[in-house]
DSSP file (Angstrom, degrees, kcal/mol; ACC not computed):
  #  RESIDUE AA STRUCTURE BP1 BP2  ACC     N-H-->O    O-->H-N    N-H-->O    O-->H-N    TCO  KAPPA ALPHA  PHI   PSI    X-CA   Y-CA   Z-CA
    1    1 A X              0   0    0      0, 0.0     2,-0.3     0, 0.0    78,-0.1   0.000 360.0 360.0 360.0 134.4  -20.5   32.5   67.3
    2    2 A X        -     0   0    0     73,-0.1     2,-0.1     1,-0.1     5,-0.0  -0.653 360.0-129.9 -83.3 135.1  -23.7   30.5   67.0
    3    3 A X     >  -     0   0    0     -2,-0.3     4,-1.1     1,-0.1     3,-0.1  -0.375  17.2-115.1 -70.2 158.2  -23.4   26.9   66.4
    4    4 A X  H >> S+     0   0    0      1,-0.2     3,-4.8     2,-0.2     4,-1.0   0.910 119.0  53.9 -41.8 -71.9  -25.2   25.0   63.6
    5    5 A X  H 3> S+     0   0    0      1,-0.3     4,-1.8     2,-0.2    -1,-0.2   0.613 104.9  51.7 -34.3 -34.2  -27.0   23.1   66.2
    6    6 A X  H 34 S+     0   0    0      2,-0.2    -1,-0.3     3,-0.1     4,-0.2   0.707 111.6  49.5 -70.3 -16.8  -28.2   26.3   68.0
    7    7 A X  H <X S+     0   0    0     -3,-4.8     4,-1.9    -4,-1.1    -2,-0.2   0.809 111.2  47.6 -98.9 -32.5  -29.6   27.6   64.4
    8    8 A X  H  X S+     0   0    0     -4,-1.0     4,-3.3     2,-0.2     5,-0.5   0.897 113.6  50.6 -62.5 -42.7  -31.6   24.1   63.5
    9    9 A X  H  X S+     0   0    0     -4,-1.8     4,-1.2     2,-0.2    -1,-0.2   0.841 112.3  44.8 -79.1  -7.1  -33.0   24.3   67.1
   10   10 A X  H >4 S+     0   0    0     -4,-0.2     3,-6.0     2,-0.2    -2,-0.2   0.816 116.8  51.8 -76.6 -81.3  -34.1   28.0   66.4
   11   11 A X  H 3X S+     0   0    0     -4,-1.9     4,-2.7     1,-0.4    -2,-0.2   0.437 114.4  34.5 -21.3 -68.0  -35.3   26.7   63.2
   12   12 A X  H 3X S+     0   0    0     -4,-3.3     4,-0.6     1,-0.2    -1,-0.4   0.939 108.6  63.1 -48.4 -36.5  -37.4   23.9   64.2
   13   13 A X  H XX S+     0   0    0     -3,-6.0     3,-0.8    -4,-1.2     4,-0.6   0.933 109.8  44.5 -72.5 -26.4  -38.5   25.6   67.2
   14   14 A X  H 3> S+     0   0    0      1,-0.2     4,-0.5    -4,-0.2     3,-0.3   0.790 116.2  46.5 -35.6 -52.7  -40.2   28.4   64.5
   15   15 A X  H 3< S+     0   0    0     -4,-2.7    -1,-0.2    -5,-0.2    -2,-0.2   0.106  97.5  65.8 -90.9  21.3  -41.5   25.8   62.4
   16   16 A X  H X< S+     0   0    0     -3,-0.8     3,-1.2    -4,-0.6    -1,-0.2   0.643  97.4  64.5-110.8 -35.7  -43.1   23.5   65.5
   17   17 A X  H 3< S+     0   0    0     -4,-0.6    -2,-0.2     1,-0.3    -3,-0.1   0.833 111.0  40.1 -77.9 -23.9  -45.6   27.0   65.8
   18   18 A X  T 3< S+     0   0    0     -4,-0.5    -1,-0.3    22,-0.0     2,-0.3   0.334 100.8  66.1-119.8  51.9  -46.8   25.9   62.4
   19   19 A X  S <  S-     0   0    0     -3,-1.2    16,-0.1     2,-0.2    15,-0.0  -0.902  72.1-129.3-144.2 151.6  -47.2   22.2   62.0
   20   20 A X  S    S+     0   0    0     -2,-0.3     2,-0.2    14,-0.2    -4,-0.1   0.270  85.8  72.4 -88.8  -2.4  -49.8   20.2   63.9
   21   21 A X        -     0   0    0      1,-0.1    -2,-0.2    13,-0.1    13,-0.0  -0.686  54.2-166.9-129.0 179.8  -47.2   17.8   64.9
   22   22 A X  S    S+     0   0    0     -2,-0.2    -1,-0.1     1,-0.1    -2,-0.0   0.494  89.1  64.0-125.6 -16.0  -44.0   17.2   67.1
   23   23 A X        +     0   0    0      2,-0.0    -1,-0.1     0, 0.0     0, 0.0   0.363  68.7 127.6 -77.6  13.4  -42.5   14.3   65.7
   24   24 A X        -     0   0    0      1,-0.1     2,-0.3     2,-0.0     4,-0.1  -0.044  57.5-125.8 -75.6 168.7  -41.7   16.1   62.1
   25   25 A X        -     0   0    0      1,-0.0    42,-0.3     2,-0.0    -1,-0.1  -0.959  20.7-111.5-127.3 152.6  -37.7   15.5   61.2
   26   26 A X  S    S+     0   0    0     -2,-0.3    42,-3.3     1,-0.2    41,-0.9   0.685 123.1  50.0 -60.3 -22.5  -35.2   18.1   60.4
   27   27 A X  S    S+     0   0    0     39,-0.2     2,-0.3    40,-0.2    -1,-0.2  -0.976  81.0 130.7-102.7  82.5  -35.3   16.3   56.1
   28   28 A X        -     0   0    0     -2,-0.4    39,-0.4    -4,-0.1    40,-0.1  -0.847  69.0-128.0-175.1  83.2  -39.1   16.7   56.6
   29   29 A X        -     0   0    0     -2,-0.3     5,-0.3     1,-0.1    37,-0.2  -0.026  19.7-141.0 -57.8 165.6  -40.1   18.6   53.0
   30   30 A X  S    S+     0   0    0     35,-2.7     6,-2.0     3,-0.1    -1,-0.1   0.767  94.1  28.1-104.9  -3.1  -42.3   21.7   54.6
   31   31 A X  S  > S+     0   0    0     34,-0.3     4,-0.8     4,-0.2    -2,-0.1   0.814 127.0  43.2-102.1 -47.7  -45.1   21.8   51.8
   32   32 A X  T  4 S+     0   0    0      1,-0.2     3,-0.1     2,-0.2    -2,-0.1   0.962 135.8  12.3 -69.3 -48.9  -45.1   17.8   50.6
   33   33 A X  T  4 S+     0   0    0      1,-0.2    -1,-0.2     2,-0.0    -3,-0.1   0.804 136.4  40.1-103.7  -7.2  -44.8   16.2   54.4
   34   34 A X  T  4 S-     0   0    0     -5,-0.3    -1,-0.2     2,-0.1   -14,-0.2   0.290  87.9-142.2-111.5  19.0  -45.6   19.1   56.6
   35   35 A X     <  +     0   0    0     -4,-0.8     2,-0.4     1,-0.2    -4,-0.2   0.788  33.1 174.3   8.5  69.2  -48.2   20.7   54.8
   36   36 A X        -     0   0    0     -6,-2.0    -1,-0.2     1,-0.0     2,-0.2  -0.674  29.9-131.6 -77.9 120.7  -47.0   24.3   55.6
   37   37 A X     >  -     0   0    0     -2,-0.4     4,-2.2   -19,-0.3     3,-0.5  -0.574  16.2-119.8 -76.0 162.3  -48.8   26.8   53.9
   38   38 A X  T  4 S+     0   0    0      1,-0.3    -1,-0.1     2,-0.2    -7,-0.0   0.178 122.7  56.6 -84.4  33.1  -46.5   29.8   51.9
   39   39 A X  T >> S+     0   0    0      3,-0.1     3,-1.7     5,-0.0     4,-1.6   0.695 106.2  42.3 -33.4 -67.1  -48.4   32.0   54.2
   40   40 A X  H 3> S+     0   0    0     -3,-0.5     4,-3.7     1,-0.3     5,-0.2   0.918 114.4  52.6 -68.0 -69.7  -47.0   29.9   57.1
   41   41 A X  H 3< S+     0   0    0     -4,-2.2    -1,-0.3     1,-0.2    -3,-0.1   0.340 111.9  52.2 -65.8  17.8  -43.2   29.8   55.4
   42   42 A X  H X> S+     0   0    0     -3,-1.7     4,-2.2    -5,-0.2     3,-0.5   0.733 107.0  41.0 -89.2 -38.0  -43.5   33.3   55.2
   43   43 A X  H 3X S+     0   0    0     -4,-1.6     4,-2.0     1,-0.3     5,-0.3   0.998 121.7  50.8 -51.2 -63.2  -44.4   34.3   58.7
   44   44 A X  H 3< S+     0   0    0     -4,-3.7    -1,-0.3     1,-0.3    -3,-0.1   0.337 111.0  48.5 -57.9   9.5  -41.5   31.3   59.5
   45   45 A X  H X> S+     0   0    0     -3,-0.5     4,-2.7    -5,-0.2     3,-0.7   0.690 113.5  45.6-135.5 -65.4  -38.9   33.0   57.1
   46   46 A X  H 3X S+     0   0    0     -4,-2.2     4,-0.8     1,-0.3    -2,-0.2   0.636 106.2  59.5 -72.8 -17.1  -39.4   36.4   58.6
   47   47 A X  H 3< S+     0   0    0     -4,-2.0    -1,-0.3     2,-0.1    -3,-0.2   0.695 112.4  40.9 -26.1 -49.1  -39.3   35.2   62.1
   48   48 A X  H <> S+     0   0    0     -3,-0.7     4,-1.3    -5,-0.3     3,-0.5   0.734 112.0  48.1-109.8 -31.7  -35.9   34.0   61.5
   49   49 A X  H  X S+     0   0    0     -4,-2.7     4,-2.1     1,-0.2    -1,-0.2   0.935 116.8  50.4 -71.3 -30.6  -34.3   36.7   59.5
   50   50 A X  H  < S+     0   0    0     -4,-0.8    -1,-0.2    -5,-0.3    -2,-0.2   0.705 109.7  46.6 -65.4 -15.5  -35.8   38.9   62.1
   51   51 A X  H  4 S+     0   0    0     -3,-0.5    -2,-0.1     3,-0.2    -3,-0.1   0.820 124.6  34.1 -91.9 -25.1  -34.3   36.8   65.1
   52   52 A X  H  < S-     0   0    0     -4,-1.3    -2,-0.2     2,-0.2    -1,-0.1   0.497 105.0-129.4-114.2  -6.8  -30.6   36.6   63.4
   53   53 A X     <  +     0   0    0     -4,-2.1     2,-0.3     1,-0.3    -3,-0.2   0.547  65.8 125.5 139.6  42.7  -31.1   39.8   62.0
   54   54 A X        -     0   0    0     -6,-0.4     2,-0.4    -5,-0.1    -1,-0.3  -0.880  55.0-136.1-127.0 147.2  -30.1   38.6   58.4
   55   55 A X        -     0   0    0     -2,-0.3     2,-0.3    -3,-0.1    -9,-0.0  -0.895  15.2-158.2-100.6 142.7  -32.2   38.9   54.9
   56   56 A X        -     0   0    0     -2,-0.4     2,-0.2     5,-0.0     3,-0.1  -0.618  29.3-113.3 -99.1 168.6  -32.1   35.5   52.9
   57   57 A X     >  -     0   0    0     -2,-0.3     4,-0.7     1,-0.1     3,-0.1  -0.647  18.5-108.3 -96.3 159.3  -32.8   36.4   49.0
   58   58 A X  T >4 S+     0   0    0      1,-0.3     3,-2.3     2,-0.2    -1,-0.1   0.986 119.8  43.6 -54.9 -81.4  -36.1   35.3   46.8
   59   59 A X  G >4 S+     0   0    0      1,-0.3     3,-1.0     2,-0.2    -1,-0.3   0.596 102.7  57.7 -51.5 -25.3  -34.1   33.1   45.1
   60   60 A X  G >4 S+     0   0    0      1,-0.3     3,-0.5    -3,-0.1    -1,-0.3   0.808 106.4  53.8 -82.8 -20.8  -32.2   31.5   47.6
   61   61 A X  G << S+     0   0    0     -3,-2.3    -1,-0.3    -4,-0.7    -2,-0.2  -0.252  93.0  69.4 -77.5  50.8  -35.5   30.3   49.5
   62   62 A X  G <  S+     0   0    0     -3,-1.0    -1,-0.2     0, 0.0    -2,-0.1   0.011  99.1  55.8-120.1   9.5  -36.8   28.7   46.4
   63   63 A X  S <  S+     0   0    0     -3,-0.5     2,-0.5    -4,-0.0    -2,-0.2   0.670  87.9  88.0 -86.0 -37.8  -34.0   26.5   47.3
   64   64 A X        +     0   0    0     -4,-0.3     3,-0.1     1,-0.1     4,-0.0  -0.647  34.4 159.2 -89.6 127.8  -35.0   25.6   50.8
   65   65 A X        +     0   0    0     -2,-0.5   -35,-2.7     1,-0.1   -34,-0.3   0.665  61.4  13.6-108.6 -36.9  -37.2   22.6   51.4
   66   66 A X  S  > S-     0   0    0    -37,-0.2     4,-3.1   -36,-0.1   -39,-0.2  -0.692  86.0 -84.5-152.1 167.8  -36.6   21.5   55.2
   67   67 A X  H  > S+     0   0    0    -41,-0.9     4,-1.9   -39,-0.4     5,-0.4   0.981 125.9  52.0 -47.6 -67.5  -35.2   22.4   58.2
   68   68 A X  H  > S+     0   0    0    -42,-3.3     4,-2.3     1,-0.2     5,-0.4   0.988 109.0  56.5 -53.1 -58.9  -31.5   21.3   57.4
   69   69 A X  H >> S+     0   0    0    -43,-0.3     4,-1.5     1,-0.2     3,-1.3   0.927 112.7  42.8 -52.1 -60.1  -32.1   23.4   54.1
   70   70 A X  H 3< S+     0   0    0     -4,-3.1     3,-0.4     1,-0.3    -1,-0.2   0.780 115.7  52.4 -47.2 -47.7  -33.0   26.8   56.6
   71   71 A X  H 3X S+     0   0    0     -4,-1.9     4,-1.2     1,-0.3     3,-0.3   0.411 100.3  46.0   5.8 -68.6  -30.8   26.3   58.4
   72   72 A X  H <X S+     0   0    0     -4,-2.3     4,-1.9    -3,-1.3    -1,-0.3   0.694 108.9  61.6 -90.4 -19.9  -27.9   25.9   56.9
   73   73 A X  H  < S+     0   0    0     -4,-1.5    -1,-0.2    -3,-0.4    -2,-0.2  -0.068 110.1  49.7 -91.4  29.4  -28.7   29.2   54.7
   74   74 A X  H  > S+     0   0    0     -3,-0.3     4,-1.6    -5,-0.1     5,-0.2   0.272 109.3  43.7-118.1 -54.4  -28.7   30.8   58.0
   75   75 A X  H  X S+     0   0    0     -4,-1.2     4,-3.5     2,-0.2    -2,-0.2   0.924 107.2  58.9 -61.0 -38.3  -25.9   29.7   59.3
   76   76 A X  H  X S+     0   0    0     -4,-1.9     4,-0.9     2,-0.2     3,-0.4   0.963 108.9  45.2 -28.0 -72.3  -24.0   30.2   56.4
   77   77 A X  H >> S+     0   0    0      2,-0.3     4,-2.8     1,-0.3     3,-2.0   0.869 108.5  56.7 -28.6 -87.0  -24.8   33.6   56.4
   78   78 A X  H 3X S+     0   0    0     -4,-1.6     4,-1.8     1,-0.2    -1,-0.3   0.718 111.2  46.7   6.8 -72.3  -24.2   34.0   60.2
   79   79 A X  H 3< S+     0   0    0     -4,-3.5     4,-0.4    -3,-0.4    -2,-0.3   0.455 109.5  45.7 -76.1   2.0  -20.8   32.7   59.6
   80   80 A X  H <X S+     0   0    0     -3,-2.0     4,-5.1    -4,-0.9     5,-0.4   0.716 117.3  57.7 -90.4 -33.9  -19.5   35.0   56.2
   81   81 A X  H  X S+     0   0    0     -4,-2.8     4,-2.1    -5,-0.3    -2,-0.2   0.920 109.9  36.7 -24.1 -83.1  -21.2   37.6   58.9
   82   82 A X  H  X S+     0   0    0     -4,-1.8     4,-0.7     2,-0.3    -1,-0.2   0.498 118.8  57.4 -35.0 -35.0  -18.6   36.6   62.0
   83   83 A X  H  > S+     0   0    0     -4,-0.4     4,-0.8     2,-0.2    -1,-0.2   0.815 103.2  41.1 -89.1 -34.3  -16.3   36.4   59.6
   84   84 A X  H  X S+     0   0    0     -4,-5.1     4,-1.8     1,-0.2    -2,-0.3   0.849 116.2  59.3 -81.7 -19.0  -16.2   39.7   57.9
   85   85 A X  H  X S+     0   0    0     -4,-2.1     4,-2.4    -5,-0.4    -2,-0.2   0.931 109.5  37.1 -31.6 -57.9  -16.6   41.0   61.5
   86   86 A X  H  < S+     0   0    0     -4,-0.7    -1,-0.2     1,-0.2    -2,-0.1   0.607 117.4  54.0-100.2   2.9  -13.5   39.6   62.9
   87   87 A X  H >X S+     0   0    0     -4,-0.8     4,-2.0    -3,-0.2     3,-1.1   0.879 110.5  50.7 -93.1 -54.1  -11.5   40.3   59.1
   88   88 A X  H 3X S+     0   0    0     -4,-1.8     4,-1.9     1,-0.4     2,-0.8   0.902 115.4  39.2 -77.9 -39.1  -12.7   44.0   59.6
   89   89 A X  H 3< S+     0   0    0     -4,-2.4    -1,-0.4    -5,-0.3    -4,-0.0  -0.408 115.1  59.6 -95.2  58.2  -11.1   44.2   63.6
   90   90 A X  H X> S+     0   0    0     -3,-1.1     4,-2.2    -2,-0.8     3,-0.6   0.045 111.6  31.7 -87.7 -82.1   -8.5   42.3   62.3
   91   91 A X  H 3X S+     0   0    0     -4,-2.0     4,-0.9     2,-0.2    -2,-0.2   0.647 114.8  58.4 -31.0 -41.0   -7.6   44.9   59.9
   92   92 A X  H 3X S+     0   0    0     -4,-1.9     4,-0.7    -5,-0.3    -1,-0.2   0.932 113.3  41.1 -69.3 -47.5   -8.6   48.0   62.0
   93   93 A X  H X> S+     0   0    0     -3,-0.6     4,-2.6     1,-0.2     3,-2.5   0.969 108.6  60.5 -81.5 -51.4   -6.2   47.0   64.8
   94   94 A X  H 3X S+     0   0    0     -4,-2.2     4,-1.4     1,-0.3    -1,-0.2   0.807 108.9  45.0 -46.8 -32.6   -3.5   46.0   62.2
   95   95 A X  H 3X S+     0   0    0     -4,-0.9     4,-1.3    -5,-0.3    -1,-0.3   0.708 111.2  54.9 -62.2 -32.0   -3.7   49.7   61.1
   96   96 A X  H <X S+     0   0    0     -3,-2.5     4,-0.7    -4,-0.7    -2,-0.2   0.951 108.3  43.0 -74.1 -56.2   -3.6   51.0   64.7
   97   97 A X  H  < S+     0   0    0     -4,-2.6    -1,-0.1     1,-0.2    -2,-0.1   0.778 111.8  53.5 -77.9 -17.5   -0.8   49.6   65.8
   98   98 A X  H  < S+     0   0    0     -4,-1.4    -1,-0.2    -5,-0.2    -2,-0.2   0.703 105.2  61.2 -75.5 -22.4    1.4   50.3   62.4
   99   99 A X  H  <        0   0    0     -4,-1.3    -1,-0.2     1,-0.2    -2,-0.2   0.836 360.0 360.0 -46.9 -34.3    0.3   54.0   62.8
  100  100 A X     <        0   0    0     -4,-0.7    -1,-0.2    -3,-0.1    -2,-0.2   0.712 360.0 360.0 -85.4 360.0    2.1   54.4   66.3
């Protein structure tokens, strides 16, 4: 399971290829202080749903502002993922072994 901290450093490390700076912070809006163009958060949005191999919804980025904001809708995600993973081989093996 990926940690938060592993999903902010993908995150940043996405959004570093488009801003002109290095110092930016993770609470950093991306249009008002990092002057991202929605070109730019699109590329960065589809980078990272491609990298974690998760789609975020329209409406749930019109929510996301920052880093911490991507982030964390990634991770979420990630974790309901992990979770219905290890509830579905939960289940499967609970089945197996009441068969025999």
């Amino acid at each position: 399971m990926v940690t938060l901290e592993e999903v902010t450093a993908a995150v940043r490390a996405e959004v570093a290829k488009h801003v002109l700076r290095d110092d930016f912070g993770n609470a950093d809006d991306f249009t008002r202080d990092l002057q991202i163009c929605s070109d730019d958060l699109t590329s960065i949005a589809l980078s990272l749903e491609n990298r974690f191999g998760l789609k975020i919804g329209r409406r749930e980025y019109r929510r996301i502002h920052n880093v911490l904001n991507l982030a964390s809708a990634f991770y979420e995600r990630l974790s309901a993922q992990s979770e219905s993973l290890t509830s579905a081989s939960s289940s499967n093996g609970t089945k197996a072994g009441s068969t025999s």
